[in-house]
VMD Tcl script that draws the C-alpha trace (Angstrom):
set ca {
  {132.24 -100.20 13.10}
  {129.52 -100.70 15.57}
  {130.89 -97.33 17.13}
  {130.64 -95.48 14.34}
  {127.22 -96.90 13.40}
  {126.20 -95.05 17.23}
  {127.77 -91.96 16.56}
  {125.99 -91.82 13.16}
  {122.41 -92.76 15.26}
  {122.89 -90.23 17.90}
  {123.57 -87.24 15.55}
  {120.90 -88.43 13.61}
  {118.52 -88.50 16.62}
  {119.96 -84.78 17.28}
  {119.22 -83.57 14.22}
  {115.32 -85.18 14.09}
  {115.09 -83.02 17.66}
  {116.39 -80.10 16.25}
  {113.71 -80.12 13.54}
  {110.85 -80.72 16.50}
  {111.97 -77.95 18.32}
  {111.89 -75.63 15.39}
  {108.48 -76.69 14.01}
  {107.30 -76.06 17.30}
  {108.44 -72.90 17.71}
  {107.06 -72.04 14.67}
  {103.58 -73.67 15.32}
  {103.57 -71.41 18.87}
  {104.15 -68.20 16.98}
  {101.72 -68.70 14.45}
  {98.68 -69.52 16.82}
  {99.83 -66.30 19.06}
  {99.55 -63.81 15.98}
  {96.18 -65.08 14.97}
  {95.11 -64.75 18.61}
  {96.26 -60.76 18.31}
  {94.34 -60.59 14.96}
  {91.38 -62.15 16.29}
  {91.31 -59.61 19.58}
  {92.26 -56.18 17.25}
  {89.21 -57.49 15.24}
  {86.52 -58.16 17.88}
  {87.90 -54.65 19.64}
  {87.19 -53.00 16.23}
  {84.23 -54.46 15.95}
  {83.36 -52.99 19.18}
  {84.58 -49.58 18.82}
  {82.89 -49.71 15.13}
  {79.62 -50.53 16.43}
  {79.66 -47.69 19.34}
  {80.68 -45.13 16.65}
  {78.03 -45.87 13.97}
  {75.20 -45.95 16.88}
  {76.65 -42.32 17.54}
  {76.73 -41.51 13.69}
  {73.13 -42.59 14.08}
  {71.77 -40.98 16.96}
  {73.21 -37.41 15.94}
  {71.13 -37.71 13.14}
  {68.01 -38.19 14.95}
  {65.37 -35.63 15.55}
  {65.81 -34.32 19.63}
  {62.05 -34.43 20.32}
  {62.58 -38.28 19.37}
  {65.00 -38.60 21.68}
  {64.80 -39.58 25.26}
  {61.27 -41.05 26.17}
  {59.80 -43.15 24.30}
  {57.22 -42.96 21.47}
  {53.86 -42.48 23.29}
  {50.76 -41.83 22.05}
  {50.01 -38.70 23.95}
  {51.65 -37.10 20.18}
  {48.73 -38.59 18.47}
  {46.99 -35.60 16.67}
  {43.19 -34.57 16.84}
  {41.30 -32.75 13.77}
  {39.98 -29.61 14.36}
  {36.50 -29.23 15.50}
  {34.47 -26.05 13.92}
  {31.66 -24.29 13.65}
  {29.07 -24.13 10.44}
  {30.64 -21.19 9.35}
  {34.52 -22.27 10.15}
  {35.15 -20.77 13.64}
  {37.29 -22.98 15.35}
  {35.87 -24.48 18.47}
  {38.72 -27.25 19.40}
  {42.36 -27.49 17.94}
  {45.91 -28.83 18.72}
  {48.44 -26.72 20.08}
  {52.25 -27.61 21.28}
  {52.93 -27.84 24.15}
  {55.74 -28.90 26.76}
  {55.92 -31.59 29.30}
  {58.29 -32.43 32.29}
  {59.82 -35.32 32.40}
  {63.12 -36.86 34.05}
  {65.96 -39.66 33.91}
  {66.51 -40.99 37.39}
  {69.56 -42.42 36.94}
  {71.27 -39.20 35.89}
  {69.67 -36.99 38.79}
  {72.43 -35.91 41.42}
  {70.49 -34.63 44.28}
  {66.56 -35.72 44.67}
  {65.57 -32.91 47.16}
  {67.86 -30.48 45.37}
  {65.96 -30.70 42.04}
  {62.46 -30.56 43.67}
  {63.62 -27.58 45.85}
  {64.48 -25.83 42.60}
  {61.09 -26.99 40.67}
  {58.71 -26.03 43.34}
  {59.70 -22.38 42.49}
  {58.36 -22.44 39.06}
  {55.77 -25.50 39.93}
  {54.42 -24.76 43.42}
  {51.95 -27.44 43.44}
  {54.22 -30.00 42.57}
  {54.04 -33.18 45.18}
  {57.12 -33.68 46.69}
  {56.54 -37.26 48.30}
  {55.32 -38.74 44.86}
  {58.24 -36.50 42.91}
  {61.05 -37.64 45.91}
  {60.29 -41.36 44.89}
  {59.58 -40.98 40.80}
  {63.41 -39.37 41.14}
  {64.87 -41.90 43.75}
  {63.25 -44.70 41.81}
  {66.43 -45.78 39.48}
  {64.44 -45.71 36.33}
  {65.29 -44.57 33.25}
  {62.28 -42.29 32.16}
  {59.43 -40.66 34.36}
  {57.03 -38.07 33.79}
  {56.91 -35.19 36.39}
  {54.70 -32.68 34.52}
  {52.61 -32.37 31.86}
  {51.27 -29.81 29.47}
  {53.42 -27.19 30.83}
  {53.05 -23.20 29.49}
  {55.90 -21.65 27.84}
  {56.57 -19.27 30.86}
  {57.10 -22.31 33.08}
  {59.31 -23.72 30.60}
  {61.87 -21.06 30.47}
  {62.12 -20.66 34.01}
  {62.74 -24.55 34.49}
  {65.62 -24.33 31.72}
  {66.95 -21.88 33.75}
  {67.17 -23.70 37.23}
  {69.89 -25.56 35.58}
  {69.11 -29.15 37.01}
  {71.00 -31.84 35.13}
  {68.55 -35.58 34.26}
  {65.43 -33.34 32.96}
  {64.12 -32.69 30.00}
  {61.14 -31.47 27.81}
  {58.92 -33.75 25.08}
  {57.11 -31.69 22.83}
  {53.34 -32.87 23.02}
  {49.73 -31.77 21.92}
  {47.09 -30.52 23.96}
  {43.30 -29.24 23.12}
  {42.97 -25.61 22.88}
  {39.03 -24.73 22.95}
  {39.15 -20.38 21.86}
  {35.25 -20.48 23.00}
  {36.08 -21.40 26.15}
  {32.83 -22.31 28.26}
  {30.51 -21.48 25.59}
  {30.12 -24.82 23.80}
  {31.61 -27.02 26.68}
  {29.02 -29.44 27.06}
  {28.58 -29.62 22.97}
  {32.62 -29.91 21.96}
  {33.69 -31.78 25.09}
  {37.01 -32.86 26.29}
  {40.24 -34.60 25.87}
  {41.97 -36.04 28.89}
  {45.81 -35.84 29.65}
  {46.88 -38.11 26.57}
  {44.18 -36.13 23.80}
  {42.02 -39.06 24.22}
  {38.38 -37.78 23.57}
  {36.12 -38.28 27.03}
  {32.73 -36.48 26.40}
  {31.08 -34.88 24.10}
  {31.57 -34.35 20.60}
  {35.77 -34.99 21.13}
  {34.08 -38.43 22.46}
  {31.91 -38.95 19.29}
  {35.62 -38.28 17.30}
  {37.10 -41.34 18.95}
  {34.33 -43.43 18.15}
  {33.96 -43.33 14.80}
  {37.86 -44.66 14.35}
  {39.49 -41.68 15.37}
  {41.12 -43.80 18.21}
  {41.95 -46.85 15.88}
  {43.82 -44.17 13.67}
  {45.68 -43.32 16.80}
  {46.44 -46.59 17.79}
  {47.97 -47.45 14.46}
  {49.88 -44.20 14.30}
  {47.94 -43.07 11.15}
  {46.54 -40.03 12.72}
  {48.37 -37.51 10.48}
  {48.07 -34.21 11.01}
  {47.52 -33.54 7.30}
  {45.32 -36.17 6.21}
  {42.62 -35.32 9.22}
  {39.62 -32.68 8.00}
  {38.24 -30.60 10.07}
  {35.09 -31.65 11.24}
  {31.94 -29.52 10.82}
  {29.16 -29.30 13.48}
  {25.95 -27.88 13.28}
  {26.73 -25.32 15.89}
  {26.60 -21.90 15.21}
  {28.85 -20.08 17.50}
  {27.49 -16.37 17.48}
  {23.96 -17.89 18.19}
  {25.62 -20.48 20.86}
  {27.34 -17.10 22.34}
  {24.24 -15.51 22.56}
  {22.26 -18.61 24.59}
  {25.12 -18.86 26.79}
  {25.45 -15.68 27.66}
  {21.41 -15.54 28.34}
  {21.35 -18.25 30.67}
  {24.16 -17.67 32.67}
  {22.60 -14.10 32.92}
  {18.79 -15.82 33.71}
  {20.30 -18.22 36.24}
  {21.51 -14.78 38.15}
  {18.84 -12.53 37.99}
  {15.84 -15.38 38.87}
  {18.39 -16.83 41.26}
  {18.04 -20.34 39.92}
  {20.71 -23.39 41.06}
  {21.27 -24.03 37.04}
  {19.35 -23.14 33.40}
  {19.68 -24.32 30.07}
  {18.77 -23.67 26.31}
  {18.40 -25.02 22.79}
  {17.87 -23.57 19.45}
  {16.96 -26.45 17.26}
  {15.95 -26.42 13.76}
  {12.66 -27.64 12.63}
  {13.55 -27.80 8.64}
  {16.32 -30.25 9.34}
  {16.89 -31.60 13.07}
  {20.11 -29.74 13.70}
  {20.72 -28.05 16.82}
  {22.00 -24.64 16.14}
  {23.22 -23.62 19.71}
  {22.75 -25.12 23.13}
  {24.07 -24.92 26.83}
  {23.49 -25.47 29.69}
  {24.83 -23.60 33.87}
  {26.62 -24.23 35.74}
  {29.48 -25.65 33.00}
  {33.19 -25.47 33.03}
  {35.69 -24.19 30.68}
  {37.50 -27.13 29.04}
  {40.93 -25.72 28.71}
  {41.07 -25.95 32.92}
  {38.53 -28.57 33.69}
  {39.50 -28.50 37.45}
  {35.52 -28.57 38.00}
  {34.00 -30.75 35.18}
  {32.80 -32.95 37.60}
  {31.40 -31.57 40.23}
  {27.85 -33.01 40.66}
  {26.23 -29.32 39.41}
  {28.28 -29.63 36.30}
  {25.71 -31.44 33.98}
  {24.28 -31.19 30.55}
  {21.34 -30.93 31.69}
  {19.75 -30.38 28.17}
  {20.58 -33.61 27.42}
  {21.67 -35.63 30.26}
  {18.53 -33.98 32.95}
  {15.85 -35.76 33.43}
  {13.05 -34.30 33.85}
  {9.06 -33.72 34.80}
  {8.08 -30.94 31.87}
  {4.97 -29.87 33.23}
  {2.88 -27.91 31.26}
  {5.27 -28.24 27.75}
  {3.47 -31.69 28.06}
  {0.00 -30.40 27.32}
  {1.31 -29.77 23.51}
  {1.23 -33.38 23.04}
  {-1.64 -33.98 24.98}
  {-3.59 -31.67 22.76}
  {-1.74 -32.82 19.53}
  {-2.56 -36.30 20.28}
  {-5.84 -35.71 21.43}
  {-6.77 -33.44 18.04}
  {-4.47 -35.99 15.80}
  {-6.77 -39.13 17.06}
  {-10.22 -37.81 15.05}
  {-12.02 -38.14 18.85}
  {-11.47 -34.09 19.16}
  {-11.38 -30.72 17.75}
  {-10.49 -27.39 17.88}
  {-14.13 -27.09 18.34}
  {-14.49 -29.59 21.00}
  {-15.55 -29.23 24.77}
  {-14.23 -30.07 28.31}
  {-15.53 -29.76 31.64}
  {-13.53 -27.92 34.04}
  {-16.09 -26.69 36.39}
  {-15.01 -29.00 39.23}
  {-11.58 -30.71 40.26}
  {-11.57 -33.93 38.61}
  {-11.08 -36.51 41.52}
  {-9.40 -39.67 40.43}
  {-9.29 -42.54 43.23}
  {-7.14 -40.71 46.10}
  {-5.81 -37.73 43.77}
  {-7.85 -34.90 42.73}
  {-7.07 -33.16 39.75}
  {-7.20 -28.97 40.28}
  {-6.17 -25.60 37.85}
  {-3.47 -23.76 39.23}
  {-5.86 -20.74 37.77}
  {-9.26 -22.19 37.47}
  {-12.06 -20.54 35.27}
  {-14.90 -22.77 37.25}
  {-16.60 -23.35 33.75}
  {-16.64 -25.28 30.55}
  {-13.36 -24.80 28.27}
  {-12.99 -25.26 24.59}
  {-9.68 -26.82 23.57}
  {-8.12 -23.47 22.70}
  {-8.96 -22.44 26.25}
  {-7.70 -25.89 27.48}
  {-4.81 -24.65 25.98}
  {-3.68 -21.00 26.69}
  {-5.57 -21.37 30.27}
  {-2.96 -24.26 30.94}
  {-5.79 -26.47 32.26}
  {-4.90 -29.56 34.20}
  {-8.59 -31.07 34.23}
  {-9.02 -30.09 30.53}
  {-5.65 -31.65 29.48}
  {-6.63 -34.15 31.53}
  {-10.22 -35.65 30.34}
  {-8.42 -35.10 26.63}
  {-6.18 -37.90 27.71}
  {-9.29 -39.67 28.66}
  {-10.80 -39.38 25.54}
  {-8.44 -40.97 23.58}
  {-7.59 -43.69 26.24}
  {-4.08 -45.08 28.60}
  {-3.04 -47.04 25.24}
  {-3.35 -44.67 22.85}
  {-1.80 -42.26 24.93}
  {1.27 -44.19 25.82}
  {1.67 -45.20 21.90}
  {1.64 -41.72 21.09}
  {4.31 -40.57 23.57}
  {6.46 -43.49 21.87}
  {5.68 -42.23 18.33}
  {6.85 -38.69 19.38}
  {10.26 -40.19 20.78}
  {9.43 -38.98 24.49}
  {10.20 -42.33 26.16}
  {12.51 -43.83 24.54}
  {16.41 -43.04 24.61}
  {17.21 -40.22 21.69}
  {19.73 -40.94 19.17}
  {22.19 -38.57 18.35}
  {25.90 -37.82 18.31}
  {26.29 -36.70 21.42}
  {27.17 -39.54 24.20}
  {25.42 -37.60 27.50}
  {22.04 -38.65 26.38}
  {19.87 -39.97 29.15}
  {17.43 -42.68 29.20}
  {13.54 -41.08 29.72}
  {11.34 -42.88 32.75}
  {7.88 -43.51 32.65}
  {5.56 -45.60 34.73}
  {5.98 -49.46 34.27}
  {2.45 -50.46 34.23}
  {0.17 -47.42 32.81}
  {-3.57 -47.14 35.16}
  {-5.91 -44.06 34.11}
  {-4.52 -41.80 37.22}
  {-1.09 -42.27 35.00}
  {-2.64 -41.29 31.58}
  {-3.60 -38.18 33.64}
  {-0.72 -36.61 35.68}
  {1.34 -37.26 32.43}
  {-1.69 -35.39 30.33}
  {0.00 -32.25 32.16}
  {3.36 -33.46 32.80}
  {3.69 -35.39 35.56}
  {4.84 -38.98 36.17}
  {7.13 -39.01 33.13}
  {10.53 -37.61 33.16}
  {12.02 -36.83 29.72}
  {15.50 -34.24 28.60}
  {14.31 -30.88 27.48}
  {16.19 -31.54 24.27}
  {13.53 -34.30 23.39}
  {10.96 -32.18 24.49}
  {12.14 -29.51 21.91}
  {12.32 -32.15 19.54}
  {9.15 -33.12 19.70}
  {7.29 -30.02 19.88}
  {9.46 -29.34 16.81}
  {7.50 -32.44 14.77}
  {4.00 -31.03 16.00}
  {4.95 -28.03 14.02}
  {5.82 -29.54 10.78}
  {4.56 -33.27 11.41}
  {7.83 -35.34 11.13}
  {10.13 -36.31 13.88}
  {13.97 -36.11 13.23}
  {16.46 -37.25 15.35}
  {18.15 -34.15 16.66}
  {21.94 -34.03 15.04}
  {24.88 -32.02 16.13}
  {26.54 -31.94 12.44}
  {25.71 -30.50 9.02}
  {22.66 -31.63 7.64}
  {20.27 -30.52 5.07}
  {16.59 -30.42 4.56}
  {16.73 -33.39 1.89}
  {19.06 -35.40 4.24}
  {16.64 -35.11 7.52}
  {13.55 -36.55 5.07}
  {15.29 -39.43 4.24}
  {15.20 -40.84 8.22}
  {12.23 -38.64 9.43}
  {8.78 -39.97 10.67}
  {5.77 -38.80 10.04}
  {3.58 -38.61 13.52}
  {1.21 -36.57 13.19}
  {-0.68 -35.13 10.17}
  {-0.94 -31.89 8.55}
  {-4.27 -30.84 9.87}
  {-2.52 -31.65 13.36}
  {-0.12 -29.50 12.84}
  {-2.17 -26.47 11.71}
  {-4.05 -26.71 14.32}
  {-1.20 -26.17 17.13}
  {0.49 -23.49 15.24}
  {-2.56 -21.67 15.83}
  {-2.84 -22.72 19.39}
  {1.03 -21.91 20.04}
  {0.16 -18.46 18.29}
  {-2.50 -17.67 20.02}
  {-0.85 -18.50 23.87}
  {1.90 -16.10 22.80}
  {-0.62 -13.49 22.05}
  {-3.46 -14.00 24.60}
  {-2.09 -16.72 27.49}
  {1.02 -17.81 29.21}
  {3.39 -16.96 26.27}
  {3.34 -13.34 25.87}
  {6.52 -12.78 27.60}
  {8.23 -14.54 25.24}
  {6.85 -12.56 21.97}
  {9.06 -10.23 20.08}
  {8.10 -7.73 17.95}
  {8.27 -8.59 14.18}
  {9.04 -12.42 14.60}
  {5.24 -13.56 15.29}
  {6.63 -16.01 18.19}
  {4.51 -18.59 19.63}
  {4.68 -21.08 22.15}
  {4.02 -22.83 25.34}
  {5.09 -22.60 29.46}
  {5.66 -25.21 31.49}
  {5.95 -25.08 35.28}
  {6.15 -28.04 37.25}
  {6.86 -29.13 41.02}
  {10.04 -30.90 41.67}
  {9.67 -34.20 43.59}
  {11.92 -33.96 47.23}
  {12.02 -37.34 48.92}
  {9.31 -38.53 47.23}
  {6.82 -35.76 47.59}
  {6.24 -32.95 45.49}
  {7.36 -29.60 46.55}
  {5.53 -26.54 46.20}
  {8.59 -25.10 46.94}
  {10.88 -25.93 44.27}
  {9.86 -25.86 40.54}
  {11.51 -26.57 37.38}
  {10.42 -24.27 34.88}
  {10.51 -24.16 30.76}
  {9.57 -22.77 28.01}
  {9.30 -23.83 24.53}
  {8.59 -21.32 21.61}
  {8.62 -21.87 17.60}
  {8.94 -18.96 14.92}
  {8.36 -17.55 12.90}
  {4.76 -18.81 13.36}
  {3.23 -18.23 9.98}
  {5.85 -20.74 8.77}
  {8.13 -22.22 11.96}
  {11.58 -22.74 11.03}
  {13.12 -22.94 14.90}
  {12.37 -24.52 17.96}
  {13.94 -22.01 21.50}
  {13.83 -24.30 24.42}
  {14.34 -22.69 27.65}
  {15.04 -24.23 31.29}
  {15.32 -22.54 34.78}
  {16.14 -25.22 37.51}
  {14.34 -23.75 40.96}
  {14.00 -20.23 40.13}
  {13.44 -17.40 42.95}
  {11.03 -14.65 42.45}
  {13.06 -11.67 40.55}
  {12.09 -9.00 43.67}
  {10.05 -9.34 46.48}
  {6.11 -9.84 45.04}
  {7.19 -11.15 41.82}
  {5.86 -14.62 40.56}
  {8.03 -17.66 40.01}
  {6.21 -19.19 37.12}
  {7.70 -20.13 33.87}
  {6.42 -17.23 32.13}
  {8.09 -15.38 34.76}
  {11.65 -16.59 33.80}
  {12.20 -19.07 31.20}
  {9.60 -17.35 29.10}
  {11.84 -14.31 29.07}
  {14.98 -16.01 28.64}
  {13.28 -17.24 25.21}
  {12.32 -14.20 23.92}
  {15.73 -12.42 24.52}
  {17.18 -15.45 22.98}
  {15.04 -14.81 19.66}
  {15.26 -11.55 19.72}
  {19.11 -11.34 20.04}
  {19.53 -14.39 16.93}
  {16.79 -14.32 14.64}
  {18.65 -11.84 12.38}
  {21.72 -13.90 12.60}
  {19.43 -17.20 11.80}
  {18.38 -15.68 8.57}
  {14.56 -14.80 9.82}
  {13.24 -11.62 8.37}
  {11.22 -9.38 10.15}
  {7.57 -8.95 9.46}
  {6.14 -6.35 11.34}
  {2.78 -5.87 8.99}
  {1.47 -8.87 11.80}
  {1.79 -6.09 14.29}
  {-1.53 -4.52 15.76}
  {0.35 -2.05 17.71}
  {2.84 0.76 16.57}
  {6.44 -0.35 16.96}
  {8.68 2.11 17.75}
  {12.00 2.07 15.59}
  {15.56 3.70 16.37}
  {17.32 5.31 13.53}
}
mol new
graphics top color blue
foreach p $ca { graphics top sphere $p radius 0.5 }
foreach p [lrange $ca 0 end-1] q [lrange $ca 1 end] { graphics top cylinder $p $q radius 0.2 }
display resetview
């Protein structure tokens, strides 16, 4: 019994193993097909992912492809003209740009793009290509020619991103007005600056600067009368062999300025010379001394104070000698001068005991009042800050009674002499602006019997003193020279002058301001003078002559004492 009671344990013990074994067996398998699910999932997975980022990226646009976003795409509005003309808009254009990584041979690929891009630098292009990174620039704002002929070199790890650039049609003609963009259409000077600023950039920044939703905006320019300046100066800087000359037409109704320019300049579409030290606004950005242009608000102040009239006196007999300085006419009558004479005689001594008559305070207030020492305000950012002595004595009052001591831009200087002839000053503005808009802000400085009285003085030097050169037949021009000694380390030079002219028309009822500048003019021939009348006096009047019509100003020739002769 006890044997069979064994035999029964041990096959019972054989058949509990048996059942181990098999659950086993079956526990192994099961884990080893969940482990082949589990890596046929994570590989699909894998392979899924790859395929829809391939899905996704042929659906993308190709100039989004490659580098990344950037703002160098940001878009610009169009800049015009008062009658439309474009003077700045975007174009497309092409730039250079590689993937390091994918480049096979470095000096191969610059060999090849130094056919087509001969200025290329080879040390700073050898390490850009060598450099393992995934996206550099190489060059920028290419033309279309140069981008065919690259495509055609065949060099694999390059490629093109479509950008913008600033196209400017007019060139050099309203440089110093419209201004430029640098490499990324960033505005950097002039008007294109005076974009960014008022949230232009921020617009950028955001990437809201859509091409559709940004106007065009308007300036005050108009670009057959800007042609027409700029084509006179650059033609007056050559014939009276000047180092640089300038002009503005300003409007005395409202305070815009209708053209100005200024030579040398640059043409902002290839600004390889924008800034060389000769390349300035000098209309402005110049300082400085105006000479004899002073003496209209020496006499306007004078006449405006109630201490003297048209019918008032001055003694110009002798030089007036003031401590170490004495005061001398560069053409002196020798006698007593009324303040017409003072005037169209361009006397130093008269202009000179007018400024004593009304005394150094009321002198320097009035300067202030007429915005001639204190920074202008305008739209433009090249505006420079005027100079003037920092503790005024008499011997000050007088040098700056005929322009001297003081150093102002000619563009304040025009807009001044443009409030003597209607009695309010307006900020100059280089947008749209009408007459009702410029009242709002203007000043009045001076009153109306002031300003009667040196319409007739400004008509009267065109006709009988230093203006005539400037006077064109049928436009009844007036106006006043100014020709003053440029200061050389720290002396005056007889040598060197800067020269100007400032005329108003038409006189009966003056509706422009012509500025005129010529920086160290030459004698036109041998025996010729170098004055102002001699130069920027005849600048002025081919200026007026050549825009009037285009400005709207009639001509009135039944002013005329002469015959005119006329061309049928």
């Amino acid at each position: 019994m006890i044997g069979a009671f064994l035999k029964r344990r041990r096959n019972e013990a054989g058949d509990d193993r048996s059942i181990i074994v098999d659950s086993a067996r079956k526990a192994t398998g099961g884990r080893a097909r969940t482990r082949v699910l589990m890596t046929m999932a994570v590989f699909f997975g894998i392979y899924a992912t790859i395929a829809g980022r391939l899905v996704y990226f042929g659906f993308q646009d190709p100039d989004q492809s490659g580098p990344p976003a950037s703002r160098v795409t940001a878009a610009r509005p169009d800049i015009v003209d008062r009658n439309g003309e474009v003077l700045a808009t975007d174009i497309k254009t092409s730039s250079l740009y590689a993937e390091p990584r994918h480049i096979v041979d470095a000096d191969e690929a610059i060999e090849k793009l130094a056919t087509v891009l001969p200025e290329i630098d080879y040390e700073q292009t050898y390490r850009k290509l060598k450099s393992g990174a995934g996206f550099v620039w190489l060059q920028r704002q290419l033309t279309p020619k140069q981008q065919a002929e690259i495509l055609q070199l065949g060099i694999p790890g390059i490629g093109f991103r479509t950008e913008k650039r600033r196209f400017y049609p007019a060139g050099s003609t309203a440089a110093y007005i419209v201004g430029l963009t640098n490499i990324d259409n960033q505005g950097i000077s002039g008007m294109e600056k005076y974009i960014d600023s008022q949230g232009l950039s921020d617009l950028q920044m955001s990437g809201l600067a859509d091409p559709k939703d940004l106007k065009p905006v308007k300036l005050s320019i108009d670009l057959r009368v800007q042609h027409v300046v700029h084509d006179e100066i650059t033609t007056g800087m050559q014939r009276f062999h000047a180092i640089a000359a300038g002009a503005v037409v300003l409007s005395i109704k409202t305070g815009e300025v209708l053209a100005m320019a200024s030579v040398p300049d640059f043409d902002p579409n290839n600004p390889y010379n924008a800034q060389d030290k000769d390349r300035l606004n000098r209309m402005s950005a110049g300082l400085y001394e105006m000479g004899s242009t002073f003496k209209s608000f020496t006499t306007a102040m004078a006449l405006d104070s109630g201490k003297v009239s048209l019918e008032s006196r001055f003694d110009a007999t002798r030089p007036l000698q003031i401590g170490r300085q004495t005061i001398r006419d560069f053409h002196g009558k020798g006698r007593v001068l009324s303040v017409p004479e003072v005037f169209i005689y361009s006397s130093n001594i008269g202009s000179a005991r007018e400024a004593l008559a009304v005394g150094i305070d009321g002198h320097r207030e009035f300067l202030h009042r007429m915005g001639l020492l204190d920074r202008m305000e305008t739209e433009l950012p090249e505006v420079a800050r005027p100079t003037e002595p920092k503790v005024w004595k008499q011997v000050h009052s007088i040098t700056v009674a005929f322009g001297h001591g003081v150093s102002t831009t000619p563009l304040q200087t025009a807009v001044g002499c443009a409030a003597l002839m209607n009695g309010f000053l307006m900020e100059p503005t280089f947008l749209m602006r009408s007459a009702q808009e410029a009242m709002e802000t203007a000043k009045r400085v001076v009153s109306d019997k002031t300003v009667q009285s040196m319409r007739y003085l400004y008509a009267l030097n065109a006709e009988k003193g230093s203006g005539r050169n400037a006077r064109v037949p049928g436009y009844r021009v007036g106006g006043k020279t100014g020709t003053a000694e440029k200061v050389v380390n720290g002396r005056y030079s007889k040598g060197k002058n800067f020269n100007a002219y400032v005329a108003a028309f038409p006189m009966d009822d003056p509706q422009y301001i012509v500025l005129t500048i010529a920086d160290e003019p030459q004698p036109e021939k041998p025996g010729m003078g170098a004055t102002a009348a001699s130069n920027a006096g005849i600048m002025a009047g081919n200026i007026i002559r050549r825009s009037a019509a285009m400005l709207g100003v009639e001509p009135d020739f039944s002013h005329e004492n002469a015959a005119t002769l006329v061309s049928y």
